[in-house]
C-alpha positions in Angstrom: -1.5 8.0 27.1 -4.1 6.2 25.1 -2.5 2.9 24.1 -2.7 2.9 20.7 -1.1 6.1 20.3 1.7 4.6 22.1 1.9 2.0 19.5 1.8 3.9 16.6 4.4 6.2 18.4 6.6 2.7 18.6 5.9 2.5 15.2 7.2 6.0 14.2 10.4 6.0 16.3 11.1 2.4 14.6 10.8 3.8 11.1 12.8 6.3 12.2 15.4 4.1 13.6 15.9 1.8 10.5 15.7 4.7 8.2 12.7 3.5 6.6 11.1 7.3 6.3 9.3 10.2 8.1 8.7 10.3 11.6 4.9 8.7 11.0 2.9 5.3 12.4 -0.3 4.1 12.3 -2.4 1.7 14.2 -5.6 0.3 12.8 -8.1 -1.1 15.9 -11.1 -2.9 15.4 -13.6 -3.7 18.0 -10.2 -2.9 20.5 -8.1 -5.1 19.1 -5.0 -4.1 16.6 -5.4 -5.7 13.5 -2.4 -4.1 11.7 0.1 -1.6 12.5 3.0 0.0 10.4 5.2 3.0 9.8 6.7 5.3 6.5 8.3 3.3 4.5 9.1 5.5 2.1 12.5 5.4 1.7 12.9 1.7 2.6 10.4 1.2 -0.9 11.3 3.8 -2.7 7.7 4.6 -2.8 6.2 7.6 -2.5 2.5 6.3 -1.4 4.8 4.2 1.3 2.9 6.2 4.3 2.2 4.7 7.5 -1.6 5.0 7.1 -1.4 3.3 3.7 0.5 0.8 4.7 -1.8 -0.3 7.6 -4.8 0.0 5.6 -3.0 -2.5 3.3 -2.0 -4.9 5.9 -5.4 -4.6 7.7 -7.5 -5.6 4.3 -5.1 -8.3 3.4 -5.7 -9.6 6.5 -9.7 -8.9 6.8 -9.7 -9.7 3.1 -11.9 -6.7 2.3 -11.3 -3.2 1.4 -14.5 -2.2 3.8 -12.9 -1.1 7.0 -15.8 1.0 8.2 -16.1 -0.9 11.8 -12.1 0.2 12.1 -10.5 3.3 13.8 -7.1 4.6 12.6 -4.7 6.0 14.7 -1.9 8.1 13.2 1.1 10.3 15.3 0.3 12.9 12.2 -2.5 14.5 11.1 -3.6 12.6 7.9 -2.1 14.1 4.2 -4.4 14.6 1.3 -3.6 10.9 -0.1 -3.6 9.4 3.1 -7.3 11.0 3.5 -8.3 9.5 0.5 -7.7 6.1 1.5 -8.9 6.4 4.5 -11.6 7.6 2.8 -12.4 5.1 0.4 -11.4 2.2 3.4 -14.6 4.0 4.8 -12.8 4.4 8.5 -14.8 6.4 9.9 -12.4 8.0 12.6 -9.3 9.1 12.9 -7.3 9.7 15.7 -4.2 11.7 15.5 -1.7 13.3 17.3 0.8 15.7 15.1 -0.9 18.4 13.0 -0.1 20.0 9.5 1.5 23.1 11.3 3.5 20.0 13.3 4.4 18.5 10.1 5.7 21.4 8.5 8.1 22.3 11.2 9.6 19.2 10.2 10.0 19.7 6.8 6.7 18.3 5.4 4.3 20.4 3.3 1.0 19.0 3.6 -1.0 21.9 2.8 0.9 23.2 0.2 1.9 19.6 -1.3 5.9 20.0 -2.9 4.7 19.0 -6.5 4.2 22.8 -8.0 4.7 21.8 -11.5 2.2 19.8 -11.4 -0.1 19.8 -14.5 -3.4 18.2 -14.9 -4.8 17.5 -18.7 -7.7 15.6 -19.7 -7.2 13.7 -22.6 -9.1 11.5 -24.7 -12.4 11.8 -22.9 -14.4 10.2 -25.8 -12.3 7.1 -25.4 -12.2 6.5 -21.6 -15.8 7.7 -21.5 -16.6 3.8 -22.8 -15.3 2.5 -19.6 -18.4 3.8 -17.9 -21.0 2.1 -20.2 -18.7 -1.5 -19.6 -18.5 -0.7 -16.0 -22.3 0.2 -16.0 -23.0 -3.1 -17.9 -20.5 -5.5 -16.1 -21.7 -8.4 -14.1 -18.5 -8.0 -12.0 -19.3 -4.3 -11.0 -19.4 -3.7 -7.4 -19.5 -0.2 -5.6 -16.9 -0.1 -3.1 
């Protein structure tokens, strides 16, 4: 067993355990060594974006101090949802390793292709206002693509 799997799998089964959340945990490695490691917390914070791969992304930039994890690997015991993708995403990790899939997840109770928000509505609203943002973003000595 690859062993970084088998930490995030110690990760999973202690969220489990404590009752913290879903049956996930992540391990983020950087040149081979673990620089974070975490599991759902969902229900221990009461917070829906409480997902293992979040929350090792946010203990790996606080302690890299950077939101650029691009020379990190991820390694997750469940194929990456939709919001977890986005962070990984905009972390930049550039692969994922993973061990339960979507078909996996659902089987447990989690709809990750389907999402369990189907009320969910999505209404642009005053455009012309937040449109400004982008000329003071454009024109900011602070701005920074990241």
């Amino acid at each position: 067993m690859n062993q970084y799997m088998q930490l995030a799998i110690k990760e999973a089964l202690k969220g489990i355990r404590r009752g913290h959340g879903g049956p996930f945990g992540a391990v983020l490695v950087k040149n081979g060594e673990v620089i974070a490691s975490s599991h759902n917390t969902v229900l221990k914070g009461r917070d829906a974006t409480n997902h293992a791969e979040i929350n090792v992304i946010r203990k790996a930039s606080k302690k890299l101090k950077r939101e650029n994890l691009s020379d990190c690997e991820i390694y997750t015991t469940g194929q990456p949802c939709k919001m977890c993708m986005g962070a990984i995403n905009w972390a930049k990790i550039k692969t994922v390793y993973y061990g339960n899939t979507y078909k996996d997840a659902l089987n447990m109770g989690f709809d990750d292709e389907k999402g369990n928000n189907k009320d969910l509505k999505l209404i642009r609203l005053d455009s012309e206002h937040t449109v400004k943002l982008i000329e003071e973003w454009n024109n900011s000595s602070k701005k920074k693509i990241y």
